[in-house]
N, C-alpha and C positions, 0 to 999 in steps of 0.2 A: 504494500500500500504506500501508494506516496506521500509527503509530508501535507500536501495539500488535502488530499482524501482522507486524511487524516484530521487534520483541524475541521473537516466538514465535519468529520463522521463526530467528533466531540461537541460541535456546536449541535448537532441534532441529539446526542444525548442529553444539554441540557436545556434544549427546548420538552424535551418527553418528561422532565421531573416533574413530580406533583407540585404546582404550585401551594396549595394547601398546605401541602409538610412539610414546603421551607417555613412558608407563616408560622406553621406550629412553634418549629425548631426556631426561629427568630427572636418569638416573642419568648420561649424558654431562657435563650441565651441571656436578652435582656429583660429578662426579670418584669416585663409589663406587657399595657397592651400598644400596640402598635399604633401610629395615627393613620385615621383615615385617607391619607391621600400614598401614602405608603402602599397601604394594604391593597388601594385599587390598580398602585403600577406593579407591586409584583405580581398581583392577579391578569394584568393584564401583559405580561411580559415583557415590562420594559428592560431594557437594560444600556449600558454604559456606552455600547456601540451607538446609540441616537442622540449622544451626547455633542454630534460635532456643528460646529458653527453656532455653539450657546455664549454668549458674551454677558452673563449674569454678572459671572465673578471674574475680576483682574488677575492676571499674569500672577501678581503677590497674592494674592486672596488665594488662588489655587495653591500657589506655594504650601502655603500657608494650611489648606486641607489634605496637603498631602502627607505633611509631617505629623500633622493630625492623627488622618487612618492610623499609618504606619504605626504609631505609637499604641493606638488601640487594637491592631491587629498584625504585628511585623512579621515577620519572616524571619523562620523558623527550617525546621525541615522540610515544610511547604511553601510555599508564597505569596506573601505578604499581601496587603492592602492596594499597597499601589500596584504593584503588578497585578492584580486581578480589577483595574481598573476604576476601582470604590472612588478616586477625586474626580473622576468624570459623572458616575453615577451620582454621586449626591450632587453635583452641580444641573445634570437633569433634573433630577425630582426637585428642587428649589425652585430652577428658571419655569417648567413644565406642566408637574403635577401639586405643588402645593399652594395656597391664596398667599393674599397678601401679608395677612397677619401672621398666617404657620411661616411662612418664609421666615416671617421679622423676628420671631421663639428663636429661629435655629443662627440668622444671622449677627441677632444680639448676644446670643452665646458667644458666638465665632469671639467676638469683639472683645466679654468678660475672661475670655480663656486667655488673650492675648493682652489684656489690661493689667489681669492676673500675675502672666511672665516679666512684666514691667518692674510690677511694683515690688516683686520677690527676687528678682535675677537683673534686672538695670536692665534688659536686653529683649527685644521681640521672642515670639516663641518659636520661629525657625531660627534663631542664631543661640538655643538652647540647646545641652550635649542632648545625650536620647535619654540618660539615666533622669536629668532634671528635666525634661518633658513627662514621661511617665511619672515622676514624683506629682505635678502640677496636677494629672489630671486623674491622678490619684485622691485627691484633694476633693475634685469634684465628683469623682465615684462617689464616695463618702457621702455627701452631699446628697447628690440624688436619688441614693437608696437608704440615707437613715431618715430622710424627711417625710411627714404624708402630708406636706403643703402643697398639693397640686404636683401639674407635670412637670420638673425640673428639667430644664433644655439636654441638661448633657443625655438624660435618659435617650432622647429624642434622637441626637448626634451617634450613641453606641447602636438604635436601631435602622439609621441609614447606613450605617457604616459596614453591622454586622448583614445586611440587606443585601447589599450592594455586593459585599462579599460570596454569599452564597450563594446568590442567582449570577454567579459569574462563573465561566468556564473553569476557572480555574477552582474557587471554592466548591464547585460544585464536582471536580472530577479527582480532585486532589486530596483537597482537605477533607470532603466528605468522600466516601466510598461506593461510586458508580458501580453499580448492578444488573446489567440489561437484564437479567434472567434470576430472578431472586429465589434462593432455595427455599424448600419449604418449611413453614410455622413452627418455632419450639417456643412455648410460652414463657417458660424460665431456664434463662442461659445465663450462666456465670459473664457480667461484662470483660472478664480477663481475658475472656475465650473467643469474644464479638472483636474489641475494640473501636475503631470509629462507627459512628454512624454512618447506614450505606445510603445515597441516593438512589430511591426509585423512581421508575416511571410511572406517569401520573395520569391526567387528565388526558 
């Protein structure tokens, strides 16, 4: 098979996932429920490849989301954030699929994260190492999971990220475990014996 029939033959495995199971697995990850305008582009399979020709967010701005992901999702023994294309992705669903005011949750955050890096480190949050980025937005973890004062932005930020991640070829064939033909039913299996979660086909 050639390199090319071969990137087909992966973009068509993850157009066959269950839309529904990454939502499930999404909102697992991040600990809530999803926003609505989320829910309707993984439903409706958007992804990071319609991202071209959006001029939402500036050259720095995207900088600036990509150091982002990365930090909430880097690369590992699989691949990262950015290379599964999540700074594209969340730049869609801001310019695309969210209103004006979800937009203004996710891009006021952008702004407190980076206000943040100022006031702690003297310095932007891309001209931070990675160990003091992950500290920062550790800070906001915290935050939006020990609070029940409403939806806290970064919630919102971990579920386009973790989004964007999994409904991409890459999360979806790498990080999760592609199964064109999935064996049959055991209803309790020691997880040591499973390991990742597989990707099936869906809808």
């Amino acid at each position: 098979m050639t390199e090319q029939e071969t990137g087909a033959e992966d973009a068509r495995r993850v157009a066959n996932l269950s839309r529904r199971q990454v939502l499930a697995r999404i909102t697992m990850l991040t600990g809530g429920v999803l926003a609505a305008p989320l829910m309707s582009a993984i439903l409706s399979g958007a992804s990071s490849a319609d991202a071209k020709g959006l001029d939402l967010l500036s050259p720095d701005e995207m900088a600036f989301v990509s150091d982002l992901v990365e930090t909430i999702i880097p690369t590992t023994d699989t691949p990262g954030a950015i290379a599964a294309g999540v700074p594209d992705y969340i730049h869609l669903m801001l310019a695309r699929w969210y209103k004006s005011d979800e937009r203004k949750v996710i891009l006021d955050g952008f702004k407190a994260i980076g206000a943040r890096a100022r006031e702690r480190h003297g310095r932007d949050f891309t001209k931070l190492t990675p160990a003091e980025r992950l500290s920062l937005l550790q800070g906001f973890d915290a935050e939006a999971y020990g609070s029940s004062e409403g939806e806290h932005f970064f919630r919102q930020i971990k579920s386009l990220t973790v989004a964007g991640y999994y409904t991409s070829e890459i999360g979806a064939t790498q990080e999760l475990l592609y199964d064109p033909v999935p064996g049959p039913f055991e209803g309790c299996v020691p997880f040591s014996e499973i390991g990742r979660p597989w990707a099936i086909r869906g809808i």
